[in-house]
C-alpha positions as CSV (number, residue, x, y, z in Angstrom):
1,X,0.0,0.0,0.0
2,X,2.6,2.3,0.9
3,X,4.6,1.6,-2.6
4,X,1.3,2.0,-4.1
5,X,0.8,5.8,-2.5
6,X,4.3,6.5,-3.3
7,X,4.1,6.2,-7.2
8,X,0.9,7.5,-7.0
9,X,2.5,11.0,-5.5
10,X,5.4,10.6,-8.1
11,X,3.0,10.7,-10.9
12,X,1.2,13.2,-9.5
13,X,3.6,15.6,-9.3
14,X,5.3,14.8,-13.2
15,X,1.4,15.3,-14.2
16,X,1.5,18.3,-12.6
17,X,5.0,20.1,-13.8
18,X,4.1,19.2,-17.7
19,X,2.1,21.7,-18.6
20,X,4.4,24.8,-17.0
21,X,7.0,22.9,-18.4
22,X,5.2,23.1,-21.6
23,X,4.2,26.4,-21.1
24,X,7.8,28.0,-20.8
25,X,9.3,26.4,-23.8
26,X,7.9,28.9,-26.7
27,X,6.0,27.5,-29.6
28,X,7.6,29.6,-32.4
29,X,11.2,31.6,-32.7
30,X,12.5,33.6,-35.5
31,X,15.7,34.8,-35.8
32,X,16.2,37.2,-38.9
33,X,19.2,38.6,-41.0
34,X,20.8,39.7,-44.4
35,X,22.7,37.4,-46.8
36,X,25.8,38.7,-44.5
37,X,28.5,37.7,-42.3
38,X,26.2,39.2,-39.7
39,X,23.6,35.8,-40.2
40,X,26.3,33.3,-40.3
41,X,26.0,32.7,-36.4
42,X,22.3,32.9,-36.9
43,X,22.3,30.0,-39.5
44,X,24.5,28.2,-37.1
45,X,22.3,28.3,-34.1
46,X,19.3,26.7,-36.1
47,X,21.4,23.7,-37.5
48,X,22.7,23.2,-34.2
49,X,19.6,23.2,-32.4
50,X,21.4,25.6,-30.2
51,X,17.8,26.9,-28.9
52,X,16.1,23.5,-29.1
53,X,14.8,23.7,-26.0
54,X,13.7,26.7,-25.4
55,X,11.1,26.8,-28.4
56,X,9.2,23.9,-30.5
57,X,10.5,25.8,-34.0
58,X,13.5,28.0,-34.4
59,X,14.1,29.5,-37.9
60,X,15.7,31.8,-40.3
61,X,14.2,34.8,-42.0
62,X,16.3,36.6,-44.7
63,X,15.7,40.3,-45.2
64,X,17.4,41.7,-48.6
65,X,17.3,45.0,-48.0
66,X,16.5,47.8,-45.6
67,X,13.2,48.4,-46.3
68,X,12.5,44.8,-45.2
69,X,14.4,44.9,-42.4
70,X,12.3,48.0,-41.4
71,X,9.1,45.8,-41.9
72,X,10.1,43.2,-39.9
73,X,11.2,45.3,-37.0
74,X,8.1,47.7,-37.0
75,X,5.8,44.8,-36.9
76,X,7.5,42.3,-34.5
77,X,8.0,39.6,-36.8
78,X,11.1,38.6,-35.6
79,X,12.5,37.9,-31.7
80,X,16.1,38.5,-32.8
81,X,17.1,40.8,-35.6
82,X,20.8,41.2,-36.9
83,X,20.9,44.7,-38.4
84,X,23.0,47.5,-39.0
85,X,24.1,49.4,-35.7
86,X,23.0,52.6,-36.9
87,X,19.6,51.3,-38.1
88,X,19.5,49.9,-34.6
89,X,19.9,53.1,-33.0
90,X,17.5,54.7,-35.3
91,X,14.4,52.9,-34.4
92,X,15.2,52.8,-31.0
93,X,15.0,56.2,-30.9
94,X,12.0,56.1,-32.6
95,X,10.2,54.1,-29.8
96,X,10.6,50.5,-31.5
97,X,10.7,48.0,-28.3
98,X,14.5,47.1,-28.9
99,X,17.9,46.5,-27.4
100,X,21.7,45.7,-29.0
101,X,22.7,42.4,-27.4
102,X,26.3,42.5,-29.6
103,X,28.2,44.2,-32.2
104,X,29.5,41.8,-33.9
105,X,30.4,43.0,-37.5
106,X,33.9,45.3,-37.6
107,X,34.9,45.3,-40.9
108,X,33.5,43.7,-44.1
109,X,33.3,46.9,-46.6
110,X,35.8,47.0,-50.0
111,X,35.9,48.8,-53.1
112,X,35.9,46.1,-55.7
113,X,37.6,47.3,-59.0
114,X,38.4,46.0,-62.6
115,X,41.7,48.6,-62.2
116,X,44.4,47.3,-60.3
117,X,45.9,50.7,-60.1
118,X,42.9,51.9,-57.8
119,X,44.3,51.7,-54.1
120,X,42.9,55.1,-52.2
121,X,39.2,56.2,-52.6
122,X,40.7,59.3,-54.8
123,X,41.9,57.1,-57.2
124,X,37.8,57.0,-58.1
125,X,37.6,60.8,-59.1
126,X,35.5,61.1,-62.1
127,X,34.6,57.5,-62.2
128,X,31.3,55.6,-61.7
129,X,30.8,53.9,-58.7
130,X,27.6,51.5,-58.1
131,X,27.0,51.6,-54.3
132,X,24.6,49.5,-53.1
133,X,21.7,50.6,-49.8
134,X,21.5,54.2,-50.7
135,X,21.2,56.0,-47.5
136,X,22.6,53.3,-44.9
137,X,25.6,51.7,-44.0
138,X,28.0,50.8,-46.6
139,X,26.6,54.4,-48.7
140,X,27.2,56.4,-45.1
141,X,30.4,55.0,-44.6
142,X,31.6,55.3,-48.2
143,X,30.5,59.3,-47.8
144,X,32.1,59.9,-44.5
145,X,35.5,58.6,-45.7
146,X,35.2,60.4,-49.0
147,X,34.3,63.7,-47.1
148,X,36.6,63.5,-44.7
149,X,39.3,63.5,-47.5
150,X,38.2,66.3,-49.0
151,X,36.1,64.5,-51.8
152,X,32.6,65.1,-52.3
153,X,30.8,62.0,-53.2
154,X,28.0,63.9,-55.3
155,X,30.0,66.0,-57.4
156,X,33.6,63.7,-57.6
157,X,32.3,60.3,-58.6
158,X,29.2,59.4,-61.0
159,X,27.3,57.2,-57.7
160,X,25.3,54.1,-59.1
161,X,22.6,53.3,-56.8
162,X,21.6,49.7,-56.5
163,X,19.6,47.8,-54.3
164,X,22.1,45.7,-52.9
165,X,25.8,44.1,-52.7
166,X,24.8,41.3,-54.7
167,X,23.2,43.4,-57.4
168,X,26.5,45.4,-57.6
169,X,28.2,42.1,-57.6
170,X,26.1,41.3,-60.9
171,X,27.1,44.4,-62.6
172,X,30.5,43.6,-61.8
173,X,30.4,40.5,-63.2
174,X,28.4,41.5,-66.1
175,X,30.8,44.0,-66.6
176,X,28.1,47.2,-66.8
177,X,30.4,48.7,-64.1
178,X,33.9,48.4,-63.4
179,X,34.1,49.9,-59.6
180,X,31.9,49.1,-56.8
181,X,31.5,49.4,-53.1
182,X,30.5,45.9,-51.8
183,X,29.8,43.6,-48.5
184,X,31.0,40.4,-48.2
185,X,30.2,38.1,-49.4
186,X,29.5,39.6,-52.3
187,X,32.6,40.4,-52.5
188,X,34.6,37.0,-52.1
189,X,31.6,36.0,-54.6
190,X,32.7,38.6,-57.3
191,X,36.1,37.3,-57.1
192,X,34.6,33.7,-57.5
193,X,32.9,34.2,-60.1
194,X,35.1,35.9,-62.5
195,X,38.0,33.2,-61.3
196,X,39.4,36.2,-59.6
197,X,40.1,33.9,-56.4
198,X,41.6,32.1,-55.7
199,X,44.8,33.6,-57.8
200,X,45.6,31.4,-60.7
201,X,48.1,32.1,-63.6
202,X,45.1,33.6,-65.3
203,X,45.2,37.5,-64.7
204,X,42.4,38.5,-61.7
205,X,39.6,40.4,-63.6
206,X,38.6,42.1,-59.9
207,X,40.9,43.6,-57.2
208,X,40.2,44.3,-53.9
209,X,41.4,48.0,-53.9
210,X,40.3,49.9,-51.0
211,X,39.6,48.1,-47.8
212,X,37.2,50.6,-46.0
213,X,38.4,49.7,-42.5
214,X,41.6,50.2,-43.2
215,X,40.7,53.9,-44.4
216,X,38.4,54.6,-41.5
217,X,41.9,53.6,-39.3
218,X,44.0,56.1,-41.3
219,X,41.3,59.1,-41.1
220,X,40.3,58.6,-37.9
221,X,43.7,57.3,-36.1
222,X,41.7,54.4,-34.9
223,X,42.1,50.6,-35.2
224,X,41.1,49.6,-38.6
225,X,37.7,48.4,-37.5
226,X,34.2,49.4,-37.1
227,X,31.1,49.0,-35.5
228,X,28.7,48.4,-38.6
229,X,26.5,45.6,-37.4
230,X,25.3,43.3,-34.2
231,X,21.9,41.3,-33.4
232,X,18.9,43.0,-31.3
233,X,16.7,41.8,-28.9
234,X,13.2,42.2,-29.7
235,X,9.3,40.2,-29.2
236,X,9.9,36.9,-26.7
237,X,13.1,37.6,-26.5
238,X,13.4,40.9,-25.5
239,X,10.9,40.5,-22.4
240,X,13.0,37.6,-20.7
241,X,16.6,39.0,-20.1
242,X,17.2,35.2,-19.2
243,X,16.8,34.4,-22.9
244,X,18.4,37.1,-24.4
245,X,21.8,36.2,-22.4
246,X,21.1,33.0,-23.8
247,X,21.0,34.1,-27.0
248,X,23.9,36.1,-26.9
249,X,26.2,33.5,-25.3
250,X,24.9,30.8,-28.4
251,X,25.5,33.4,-31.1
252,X,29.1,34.1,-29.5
253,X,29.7,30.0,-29.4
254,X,28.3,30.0,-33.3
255,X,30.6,32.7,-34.2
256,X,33.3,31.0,-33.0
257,X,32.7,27.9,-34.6
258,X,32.1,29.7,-37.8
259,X,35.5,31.3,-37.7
260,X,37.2,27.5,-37.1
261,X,35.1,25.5,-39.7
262,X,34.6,28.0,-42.4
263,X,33.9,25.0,-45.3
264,X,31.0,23.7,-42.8
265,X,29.8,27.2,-42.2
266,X,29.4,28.1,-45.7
267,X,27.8,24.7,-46.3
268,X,25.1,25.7,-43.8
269,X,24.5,29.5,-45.1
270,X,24.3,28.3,-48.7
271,X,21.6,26.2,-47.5
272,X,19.4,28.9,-45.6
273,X,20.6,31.5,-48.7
274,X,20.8,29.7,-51.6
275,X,21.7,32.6,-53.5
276,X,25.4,32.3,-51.9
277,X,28.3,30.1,-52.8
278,X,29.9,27.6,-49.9
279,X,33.3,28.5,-51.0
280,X,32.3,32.3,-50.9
281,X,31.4,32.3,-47.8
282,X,33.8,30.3,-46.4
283,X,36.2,33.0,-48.3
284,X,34.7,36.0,-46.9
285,X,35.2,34.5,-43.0
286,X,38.9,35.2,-43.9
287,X,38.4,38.7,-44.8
288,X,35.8,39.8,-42.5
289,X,36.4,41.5,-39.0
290,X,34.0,39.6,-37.1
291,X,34.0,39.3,-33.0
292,X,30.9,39.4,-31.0
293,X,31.5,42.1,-28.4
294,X,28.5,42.7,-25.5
295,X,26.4,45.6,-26.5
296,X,28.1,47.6,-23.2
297,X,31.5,46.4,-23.9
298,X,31.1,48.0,-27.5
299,X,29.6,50.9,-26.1
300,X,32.4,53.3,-26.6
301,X,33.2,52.7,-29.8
302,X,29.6,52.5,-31.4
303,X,29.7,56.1,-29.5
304,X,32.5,57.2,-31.6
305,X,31.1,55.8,-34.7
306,X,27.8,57.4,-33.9
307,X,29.2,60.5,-33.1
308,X,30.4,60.7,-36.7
309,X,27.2,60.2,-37.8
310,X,25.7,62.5,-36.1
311,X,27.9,65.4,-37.8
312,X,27.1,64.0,-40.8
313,X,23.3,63.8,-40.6
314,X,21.5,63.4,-37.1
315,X,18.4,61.5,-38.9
316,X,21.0,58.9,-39.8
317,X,20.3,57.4,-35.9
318,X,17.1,59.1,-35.5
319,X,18.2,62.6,-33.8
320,X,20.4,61.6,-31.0
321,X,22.7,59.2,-29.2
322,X,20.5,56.3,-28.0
323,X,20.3,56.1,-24.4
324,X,21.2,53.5,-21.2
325,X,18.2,51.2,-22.5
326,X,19.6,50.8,-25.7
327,X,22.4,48.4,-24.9
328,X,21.9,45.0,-23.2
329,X,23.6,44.8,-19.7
330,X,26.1,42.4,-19.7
């Protein structure tokens, strides 16, 4: 009788605990990106079943370009959001529920060119120049370096825009232009494509001729990095700080393991984004600044960076410096 009452409590209590059990694991969440070294990790997490258990489905969503990203963060589609910083900081301002859990993206900007004699962003004067995401990052950053030598973008080059680094890509490839700011991968898919890269005995048909990293460095007498792009907390994730140290720590572990097994990382991306090459992006990992620093730890330089921005145009990060509640606490 008394083993009887015993199993009877055990079961019981196991009845009992599966539905909160059931209740705290989260039936659906979506973790969005660009075709960029930003959404590696991303891709990573959902192959690994990093977050497995703390929702039924995990998975991707690609944006392709800012507008879409902007959809997605004004209507709370997604619960974590890898975006440009200053794009980040923009709808914060604006009151979008939001918070930076990482910068993660330091450098993955070039100027891609048929010449190889192009080495310095002056080298451009008079030329065309197809620049993709008019208005945001790699467009801001291009300006800020050009101004900041003396050149101004408007009147010394013949700008191109295009809707994104891949549509430059095409044009490079198609040869319609023969200069053009792009992101990796596009870039290490460029070089693909034309048999640019690896370097063979054929001569390259694209250069990599002005890292923009390296220029912001030189102007700014800074390390030859910056902060252009990190994930962001938002919907289920956002309200449990729990989760989003979670999600920080598994994107940090996925970046890592990106950075070691860069064949099985583009393996994984090419699935999610068909529209990229393995080998590409396992190229690009190799010429792409990419660390996951905590939104606080990154705090002083995305000030710097923002401050910069802020001369430039204050509706670039929506009128002001974003506040305490903008970056995670560590």
């Amino acid at each position: 009788m008394a083993r009887r009452l015993w199993w009877a409590v055990c079961v019981s209590v196991l009845m009992a605990s599966a539905p909160a059990q059931a209740a705290d694991k989260l039936a659906r969440l979506v973790l969005a990106g660009p075709p960029a070294a930003v959404s590696f990790p991303l891709v990573r997490m959902i192959e690994s079943g990093a977050l497995a258990d703390v929702a039924e489905t995990v998975e991707f969503v690609l944006w392709r370009d800012p507008d879409q990203l902007r959809v997605l963060a004004l209507n709370g589609k997604a619960d974590v959001l890898a975006m440009p910083t200053n794009v980040a900081a923009n709808l914060y301002n604006k009151g979008v529920p939001l918070q930076l859990l990482n910068v993660s993206t330091w450098g993955m900007l070039w100027l891609v060119s048929r010449d190889p004699a192009v080495r310095t962003l002056a080298d451009l004067k008079g030329k065309e120049v197809a620049i993709p995401f008019r208005a945001d990052m790699p467009d801001i950053v291009f300006g800020l370096l050009a101004e900041a030598q003396g050149i101004a973008p408007k009147r010394d080059y013949r700008l191109r825009y295009v809707a994104s680094p891949l549509d430059a890509m095409q044009l490079l490839i198609m040869r319609r232009i023969d200069h053009a700011l792009l992101a990796e991968p596009a870039v290490s898919m460029a070089l693909r494509k034309t048999q640019s890269f690896p370097i063979s005995v054929i001569a390259p048909t694209l250069h990599r001729g002005v890292d923009l990293q390296v220029e912001w460095g030189k102007i700014f007498k800074r390390e030859a990095r910056m902060p252009q792009a990190g994930i962001v907390a938002m919907g289920a994730v956002l309200k449990d700080p729990a989760l989003a140290a979670r999600v920080a720590d598994a994107y940090a572990d996925a970046l890592a393991w990106c950075g070691d097994h860069a064949i099985e990382c583009g393996q994984a991306v090419a699935r999610q984004v068909p529209q990229l090459m393995p080998e590409a992006v396992a190229d690009s990992l190799a010429h792409s600044r990419l660390e996951a620093v905590p939104a606080q730890a990154a705090r002083a330089e995305l000030q710097f960076f923002f401050d910069r921005l802020m001369a430039k145009d204050p509706a670039l990060i929506g009128g002001r410096l974003p506040d305490d509640g903008f970056y995670a606490p560590q």
